[in-house]
Structures are given as structure tokens and as C-alpha cells.
The first five atom37 places (N, CA, C, CB, O) and aatype in JSON, in Angstrom:
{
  "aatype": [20, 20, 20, 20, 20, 20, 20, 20, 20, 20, 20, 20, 20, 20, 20, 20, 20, 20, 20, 20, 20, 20, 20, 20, 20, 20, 20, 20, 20, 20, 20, 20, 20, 20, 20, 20, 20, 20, 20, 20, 20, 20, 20, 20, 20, 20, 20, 20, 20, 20, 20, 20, 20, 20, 20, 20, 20, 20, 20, 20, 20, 20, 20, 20, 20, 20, 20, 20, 20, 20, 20, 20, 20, 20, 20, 20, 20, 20, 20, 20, 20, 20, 20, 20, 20],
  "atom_mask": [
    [1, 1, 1, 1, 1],
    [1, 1, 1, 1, 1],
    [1, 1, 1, 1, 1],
    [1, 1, 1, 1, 1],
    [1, 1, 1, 1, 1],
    [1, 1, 1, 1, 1],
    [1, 1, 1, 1, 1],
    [1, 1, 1, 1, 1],
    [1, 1, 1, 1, 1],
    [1, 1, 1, 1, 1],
    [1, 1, 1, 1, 1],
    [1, 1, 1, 1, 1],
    [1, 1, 1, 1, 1],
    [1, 1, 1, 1, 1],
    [1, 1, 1, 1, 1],
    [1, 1, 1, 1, 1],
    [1, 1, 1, 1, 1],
    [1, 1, 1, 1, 1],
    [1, 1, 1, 1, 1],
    [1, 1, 1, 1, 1],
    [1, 1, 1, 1, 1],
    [1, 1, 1, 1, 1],
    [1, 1, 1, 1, 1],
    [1, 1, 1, 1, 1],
    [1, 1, 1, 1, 1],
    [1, 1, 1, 1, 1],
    [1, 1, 1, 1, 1],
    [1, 1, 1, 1, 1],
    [1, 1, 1, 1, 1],
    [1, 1, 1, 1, 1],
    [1, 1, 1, 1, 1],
    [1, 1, 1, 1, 1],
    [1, 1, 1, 1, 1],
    [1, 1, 1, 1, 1],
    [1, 1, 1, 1, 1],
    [1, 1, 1, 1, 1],
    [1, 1, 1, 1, 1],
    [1, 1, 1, 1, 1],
    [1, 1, 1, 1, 1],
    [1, 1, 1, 1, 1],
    [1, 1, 1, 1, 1],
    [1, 1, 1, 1, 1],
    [1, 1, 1, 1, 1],
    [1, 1, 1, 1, 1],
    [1, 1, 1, 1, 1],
    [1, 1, 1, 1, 1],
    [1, 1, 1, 1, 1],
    [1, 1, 1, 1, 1],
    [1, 1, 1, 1, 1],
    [1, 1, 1, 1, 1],
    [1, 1, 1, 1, 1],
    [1, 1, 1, 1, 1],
    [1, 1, 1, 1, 1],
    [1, 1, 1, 1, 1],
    [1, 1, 1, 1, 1],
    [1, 1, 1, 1, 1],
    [1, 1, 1, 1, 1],
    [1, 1, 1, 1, 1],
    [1, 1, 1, 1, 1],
    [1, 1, 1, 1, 1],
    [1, 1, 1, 1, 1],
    [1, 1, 1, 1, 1],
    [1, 1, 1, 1, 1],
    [1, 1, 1, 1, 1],
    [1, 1, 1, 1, 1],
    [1, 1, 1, 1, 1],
    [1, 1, 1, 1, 1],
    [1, 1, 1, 1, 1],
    [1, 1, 1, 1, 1],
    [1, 1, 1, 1, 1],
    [1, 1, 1, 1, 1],
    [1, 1, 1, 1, 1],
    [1, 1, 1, 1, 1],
    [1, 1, 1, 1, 1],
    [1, 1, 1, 1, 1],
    [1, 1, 1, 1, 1],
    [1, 1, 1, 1, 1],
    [1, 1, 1, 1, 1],
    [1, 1, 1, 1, 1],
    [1, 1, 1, 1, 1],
    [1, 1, 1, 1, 1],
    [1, 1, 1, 1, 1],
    [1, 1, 1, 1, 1],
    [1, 1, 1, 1, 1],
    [1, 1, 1, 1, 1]
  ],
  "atom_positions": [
    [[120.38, 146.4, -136.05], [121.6, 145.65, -136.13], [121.24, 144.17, -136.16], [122.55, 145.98, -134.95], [120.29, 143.86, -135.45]],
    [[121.81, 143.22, -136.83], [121.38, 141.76, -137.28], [122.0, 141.17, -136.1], [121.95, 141.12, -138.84], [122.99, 141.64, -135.54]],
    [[121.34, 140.06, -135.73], [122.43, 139.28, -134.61], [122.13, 137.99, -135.05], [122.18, 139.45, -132.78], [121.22, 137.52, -135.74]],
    [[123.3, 137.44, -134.39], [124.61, 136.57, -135.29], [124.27, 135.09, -134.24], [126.84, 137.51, -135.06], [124.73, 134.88, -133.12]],
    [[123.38, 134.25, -134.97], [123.26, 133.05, -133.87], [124.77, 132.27, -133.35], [122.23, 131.79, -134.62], [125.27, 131.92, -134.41]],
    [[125.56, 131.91, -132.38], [126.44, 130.87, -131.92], [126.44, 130.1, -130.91], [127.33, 131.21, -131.8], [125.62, 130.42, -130.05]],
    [[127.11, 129.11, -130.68], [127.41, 128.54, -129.98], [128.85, 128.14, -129.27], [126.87, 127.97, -130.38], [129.94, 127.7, -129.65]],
    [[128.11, 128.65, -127.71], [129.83, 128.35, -126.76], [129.41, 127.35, -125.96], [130.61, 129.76, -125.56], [128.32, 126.8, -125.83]],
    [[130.99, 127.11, -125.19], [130.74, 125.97, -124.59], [131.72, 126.9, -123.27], [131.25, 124.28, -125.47], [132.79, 127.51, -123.26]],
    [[130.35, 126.48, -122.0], [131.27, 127.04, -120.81], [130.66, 126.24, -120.05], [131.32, 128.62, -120.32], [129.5, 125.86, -120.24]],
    [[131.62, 125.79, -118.8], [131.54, 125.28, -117.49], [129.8, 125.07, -116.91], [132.46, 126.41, -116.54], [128.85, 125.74, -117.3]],
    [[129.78, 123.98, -115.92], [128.55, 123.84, -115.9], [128.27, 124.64, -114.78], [128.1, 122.51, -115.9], [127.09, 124.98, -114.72]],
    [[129.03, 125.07, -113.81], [128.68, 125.78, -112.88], [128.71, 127.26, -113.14], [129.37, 125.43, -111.91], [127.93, 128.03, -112.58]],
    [[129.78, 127.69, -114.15], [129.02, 129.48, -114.64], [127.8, 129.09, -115.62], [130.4, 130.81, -115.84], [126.88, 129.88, -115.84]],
    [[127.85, 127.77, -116.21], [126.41, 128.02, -117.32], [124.63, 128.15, -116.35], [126.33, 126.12, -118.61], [123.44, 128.38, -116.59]],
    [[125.6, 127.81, -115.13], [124.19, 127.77, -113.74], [124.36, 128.97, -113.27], [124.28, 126.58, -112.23], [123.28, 129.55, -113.39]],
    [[125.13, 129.67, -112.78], [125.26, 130.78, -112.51], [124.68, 131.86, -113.4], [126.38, 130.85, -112.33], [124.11, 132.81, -112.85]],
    [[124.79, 131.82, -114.76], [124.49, 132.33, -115.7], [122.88, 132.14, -115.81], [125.33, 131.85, -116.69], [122.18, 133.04, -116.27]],
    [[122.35, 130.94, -115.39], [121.15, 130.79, -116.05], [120.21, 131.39, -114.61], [120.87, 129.01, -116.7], [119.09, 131.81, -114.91]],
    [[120.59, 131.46, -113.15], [120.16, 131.81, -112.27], [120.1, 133.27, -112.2], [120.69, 131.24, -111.46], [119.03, 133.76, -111.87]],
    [[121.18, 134.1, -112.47], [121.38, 135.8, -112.69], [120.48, 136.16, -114.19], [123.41, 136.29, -112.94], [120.03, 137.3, -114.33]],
    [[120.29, 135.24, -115.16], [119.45, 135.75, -115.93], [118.15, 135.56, -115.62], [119.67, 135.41, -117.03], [117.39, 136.45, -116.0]],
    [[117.68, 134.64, -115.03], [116.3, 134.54, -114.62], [115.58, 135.57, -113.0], [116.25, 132.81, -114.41], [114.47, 135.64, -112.48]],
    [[116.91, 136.17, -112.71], [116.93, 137.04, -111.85], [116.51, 138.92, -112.32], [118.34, 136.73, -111.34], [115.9, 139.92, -111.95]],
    [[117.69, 138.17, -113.71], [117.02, 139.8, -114.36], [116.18, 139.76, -115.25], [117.96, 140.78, -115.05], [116.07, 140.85, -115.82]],
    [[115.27, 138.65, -115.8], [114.38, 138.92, -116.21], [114.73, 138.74, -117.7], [113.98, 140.04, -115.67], [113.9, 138.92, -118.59]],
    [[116.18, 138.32, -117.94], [116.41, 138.48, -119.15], [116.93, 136.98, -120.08], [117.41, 139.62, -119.1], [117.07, 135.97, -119.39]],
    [[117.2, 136.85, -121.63], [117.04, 135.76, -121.47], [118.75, 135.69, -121.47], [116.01, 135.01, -122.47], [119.54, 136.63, -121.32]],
    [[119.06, 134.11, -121.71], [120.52, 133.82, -121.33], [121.6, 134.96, -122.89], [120.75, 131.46, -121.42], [122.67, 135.53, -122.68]],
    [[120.93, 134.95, -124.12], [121.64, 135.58, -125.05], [122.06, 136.99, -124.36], [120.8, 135.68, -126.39], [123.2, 137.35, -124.05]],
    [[120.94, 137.62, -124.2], [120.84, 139.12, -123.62], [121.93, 139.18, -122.37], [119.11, 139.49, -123.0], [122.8, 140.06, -122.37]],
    [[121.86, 138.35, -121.48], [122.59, 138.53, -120.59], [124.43, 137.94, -121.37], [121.79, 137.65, -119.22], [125.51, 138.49, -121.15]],
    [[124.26, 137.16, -121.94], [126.08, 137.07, -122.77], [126.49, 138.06, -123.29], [126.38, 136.15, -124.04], [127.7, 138.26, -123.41]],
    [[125.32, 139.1, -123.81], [125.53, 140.54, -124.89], [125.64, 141.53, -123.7], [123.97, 141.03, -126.17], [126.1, 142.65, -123.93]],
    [[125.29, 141.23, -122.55], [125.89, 142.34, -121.91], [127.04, 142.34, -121.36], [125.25, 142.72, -121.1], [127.71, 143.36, -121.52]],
    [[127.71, 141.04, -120.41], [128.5, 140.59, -120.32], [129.82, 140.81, -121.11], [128.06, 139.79, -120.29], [130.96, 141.0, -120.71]],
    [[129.23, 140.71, -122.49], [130.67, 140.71, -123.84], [130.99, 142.23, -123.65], [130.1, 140.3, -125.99], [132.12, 142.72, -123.61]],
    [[129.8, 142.9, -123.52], [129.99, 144.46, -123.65], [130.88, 145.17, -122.98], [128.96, 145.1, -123.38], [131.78, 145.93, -123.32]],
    [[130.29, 144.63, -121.48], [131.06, 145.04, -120.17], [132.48, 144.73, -120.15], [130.49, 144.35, -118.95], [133.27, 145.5, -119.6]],
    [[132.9, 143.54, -120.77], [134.35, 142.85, -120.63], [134.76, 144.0, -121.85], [134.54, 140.78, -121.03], [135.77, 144.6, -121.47]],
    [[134.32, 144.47, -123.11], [135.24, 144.58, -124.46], [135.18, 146.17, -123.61], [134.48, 144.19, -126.53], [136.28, 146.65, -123.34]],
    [[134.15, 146.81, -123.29], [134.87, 147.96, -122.67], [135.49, 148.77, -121.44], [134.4, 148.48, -122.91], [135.68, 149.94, -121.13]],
    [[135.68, 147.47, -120.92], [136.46, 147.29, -119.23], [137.85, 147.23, -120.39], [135.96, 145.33, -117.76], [138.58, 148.23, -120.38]],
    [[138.13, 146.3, -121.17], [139.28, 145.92, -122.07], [139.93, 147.58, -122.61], [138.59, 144.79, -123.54], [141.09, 147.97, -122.46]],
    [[138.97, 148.2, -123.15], [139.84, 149.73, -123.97], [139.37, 150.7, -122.56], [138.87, 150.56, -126.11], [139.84, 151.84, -122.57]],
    [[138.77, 150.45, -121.76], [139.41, 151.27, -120.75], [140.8, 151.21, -120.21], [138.72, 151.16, -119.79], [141.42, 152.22, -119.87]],
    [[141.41, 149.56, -120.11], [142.19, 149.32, -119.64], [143.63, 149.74, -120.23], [141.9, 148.29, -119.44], [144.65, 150.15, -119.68]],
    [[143.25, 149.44, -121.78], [144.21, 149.79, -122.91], [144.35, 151.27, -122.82], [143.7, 149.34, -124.4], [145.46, 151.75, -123.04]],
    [[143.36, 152.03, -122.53], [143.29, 153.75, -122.48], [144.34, 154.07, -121.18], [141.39, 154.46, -122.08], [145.23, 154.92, -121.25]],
    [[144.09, 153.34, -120.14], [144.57, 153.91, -118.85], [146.27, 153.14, -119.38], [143.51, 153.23, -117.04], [147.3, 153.55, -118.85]],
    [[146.29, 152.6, -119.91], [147.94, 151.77, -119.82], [148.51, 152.98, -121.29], [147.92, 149.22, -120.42], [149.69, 153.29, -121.12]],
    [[147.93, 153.56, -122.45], [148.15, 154.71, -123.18], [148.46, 155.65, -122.47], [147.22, 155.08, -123.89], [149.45, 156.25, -122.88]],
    [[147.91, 156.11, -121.33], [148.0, 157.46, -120.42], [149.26, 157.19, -119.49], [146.5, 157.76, -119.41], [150.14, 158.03, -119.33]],
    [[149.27, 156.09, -118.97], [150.34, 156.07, -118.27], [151.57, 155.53, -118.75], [150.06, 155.54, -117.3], [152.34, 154.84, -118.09]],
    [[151.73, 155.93, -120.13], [153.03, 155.63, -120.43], [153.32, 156.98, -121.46], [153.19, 154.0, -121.11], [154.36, 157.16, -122.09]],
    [[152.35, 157.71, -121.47], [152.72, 158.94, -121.74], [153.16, 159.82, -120.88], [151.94, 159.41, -122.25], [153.84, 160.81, -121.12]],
    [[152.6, 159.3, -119.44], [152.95, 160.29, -118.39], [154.29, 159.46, -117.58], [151.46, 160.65, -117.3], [154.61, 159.7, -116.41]],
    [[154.93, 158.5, -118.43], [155.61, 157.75, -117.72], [157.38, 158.64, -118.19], [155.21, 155.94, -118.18], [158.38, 158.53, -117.48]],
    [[157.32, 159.41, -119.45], [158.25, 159.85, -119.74], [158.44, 161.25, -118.74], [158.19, 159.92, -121.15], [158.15, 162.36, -119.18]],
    [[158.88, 161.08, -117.59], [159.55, 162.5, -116.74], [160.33, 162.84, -116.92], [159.82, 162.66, -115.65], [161.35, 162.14, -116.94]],
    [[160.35, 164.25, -117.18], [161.88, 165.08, -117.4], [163.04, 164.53, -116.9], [161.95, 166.43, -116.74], [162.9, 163.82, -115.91]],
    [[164.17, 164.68, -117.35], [165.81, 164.34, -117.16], [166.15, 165.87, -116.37], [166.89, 164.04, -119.02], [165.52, 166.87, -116.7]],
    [[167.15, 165.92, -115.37], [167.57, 167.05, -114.56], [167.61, 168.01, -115.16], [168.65, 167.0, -114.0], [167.06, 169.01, -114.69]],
    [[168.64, 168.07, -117.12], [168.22, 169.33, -117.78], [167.17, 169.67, -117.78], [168.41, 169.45, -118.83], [166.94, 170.81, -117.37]],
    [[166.1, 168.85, -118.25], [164.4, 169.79, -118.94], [164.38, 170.1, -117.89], [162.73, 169.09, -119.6], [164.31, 171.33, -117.95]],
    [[164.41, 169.6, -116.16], [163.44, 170.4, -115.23], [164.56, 171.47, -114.59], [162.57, 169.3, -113.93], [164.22, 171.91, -113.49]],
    [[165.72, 171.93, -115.05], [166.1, 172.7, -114.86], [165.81, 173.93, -115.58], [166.93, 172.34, -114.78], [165.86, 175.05, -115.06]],
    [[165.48, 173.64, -116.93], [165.34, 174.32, -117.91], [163.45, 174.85, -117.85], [165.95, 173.34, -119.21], [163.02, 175.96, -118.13]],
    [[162.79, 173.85, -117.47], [161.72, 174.28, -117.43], [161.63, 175.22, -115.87], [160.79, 173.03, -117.68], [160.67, 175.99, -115.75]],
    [[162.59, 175.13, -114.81], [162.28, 176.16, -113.56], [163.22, 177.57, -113.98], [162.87, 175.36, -111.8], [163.37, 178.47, -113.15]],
    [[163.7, 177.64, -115.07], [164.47, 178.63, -115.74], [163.37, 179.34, -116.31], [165.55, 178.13, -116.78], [163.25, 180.56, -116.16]],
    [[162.78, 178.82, -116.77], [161.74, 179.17, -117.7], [160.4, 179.82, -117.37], [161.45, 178.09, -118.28], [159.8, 180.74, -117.94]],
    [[159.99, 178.91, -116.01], [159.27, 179.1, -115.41], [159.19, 180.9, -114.12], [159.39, 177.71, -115.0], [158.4, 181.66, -113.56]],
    [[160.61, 180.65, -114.34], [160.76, 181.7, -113.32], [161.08, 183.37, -114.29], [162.24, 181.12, -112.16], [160.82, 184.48, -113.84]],
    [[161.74, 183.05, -115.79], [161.44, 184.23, -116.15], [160.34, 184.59, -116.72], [162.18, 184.57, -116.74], [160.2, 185.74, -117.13]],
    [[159.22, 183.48, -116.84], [157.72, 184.05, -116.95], [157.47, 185.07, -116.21], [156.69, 183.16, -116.6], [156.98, 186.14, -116.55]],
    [[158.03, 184.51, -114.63], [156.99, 185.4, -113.21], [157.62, 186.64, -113.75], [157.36, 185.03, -111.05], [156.94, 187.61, -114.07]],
    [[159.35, 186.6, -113.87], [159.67, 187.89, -113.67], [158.93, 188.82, -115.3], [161.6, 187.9, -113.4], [159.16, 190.03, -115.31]],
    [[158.4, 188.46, -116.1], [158.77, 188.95, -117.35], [156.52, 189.54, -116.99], [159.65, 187.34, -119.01], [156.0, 190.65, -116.83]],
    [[156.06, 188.42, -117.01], [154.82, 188.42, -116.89], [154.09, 189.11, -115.67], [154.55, 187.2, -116.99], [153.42, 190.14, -115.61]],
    [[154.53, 188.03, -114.54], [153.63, 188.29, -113.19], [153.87, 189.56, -112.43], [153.87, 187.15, -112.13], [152.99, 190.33, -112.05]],
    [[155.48, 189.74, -112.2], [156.26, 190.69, -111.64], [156.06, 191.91, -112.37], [157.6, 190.3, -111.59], [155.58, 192.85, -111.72]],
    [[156.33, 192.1, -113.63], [156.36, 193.54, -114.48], [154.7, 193.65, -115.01], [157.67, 193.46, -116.07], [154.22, 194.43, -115.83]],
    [[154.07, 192.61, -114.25], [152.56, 192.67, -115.15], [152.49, 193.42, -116.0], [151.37, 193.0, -114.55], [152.08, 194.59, -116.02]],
    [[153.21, 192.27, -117.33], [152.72, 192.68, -119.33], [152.08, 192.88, -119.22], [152.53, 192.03, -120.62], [151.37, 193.23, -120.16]]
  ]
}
């Protein structure tokens, strides 16, 4: 994969922070921004995933469906569990 030279401009106290945790891991300051970007873009579609899930699970039945689904539910037992089909 080709990588893409740039230039940012950040704060002098994360660009120290930054330059102290990379010389901690051994790595240089690019390597440590490429992991960083990584960690943030897929903390980001985790976040987007969990906010997808919970708005699918955000639609709860109205009194009919869950009446209709313990209607339903209950002539399973009798039809299924009770007469074991």
C-alpha cells in the first residue's frame, strides 16, 4: 500500500506528548499518527454500528403486536409443546 506524505498542525503539548509515547514505543511519530487514525476511524463505525443496533432494537411492540405475539406464542405451546407434533 503507497503512503501518502502530509502535513498537520497540532498543539505543542499533544505534539510532546506524541513525540514522548512514540519514543516510548519505539516507533516513529508517522507510525504512531497511523495508529492513532486507525483506532479513532474504527472506535468511529463501532460507534455508528452500536447507534444502527440500537435503533433497530429501539422499535418495541405497540400493546397489539405483544398481545398478538403472547397469542401466538401460547398456541405454539399448545399446538407444539403440549400435543408434542
Amino acid at each position: 500500500m503507497a503512503n501518502i506524505k502530509t502535513a498537520i498542525s497540532v498543539e505543542e503539548p499533544l505534539f510532546k506528548e506524541v513525540e514522548a509515547l512514540a519514543e516510548e514505543m519505539k516507533v516513529s511519530r508517522s507510525r504512531l499518527f497511523t495508529l492513532a487514525a486507525r483506532d479513532f476511524l474504527q472506535h468511529h463505525k463501532n460507534r455508528k454500528l452500536l447507534e444502527a443496533i440500537n435503533a433497530a432494537y429501539d422499535d418495541l411492540p405497540d400493546p397489539e403486536e405483544e398481545r398478538l405475539r403472547i397469542q401466538m406464542e401460547s398456541e405454539f405451546h399448545r399446538l407444539v409443546i403440549k400435543d408434542k407434533w
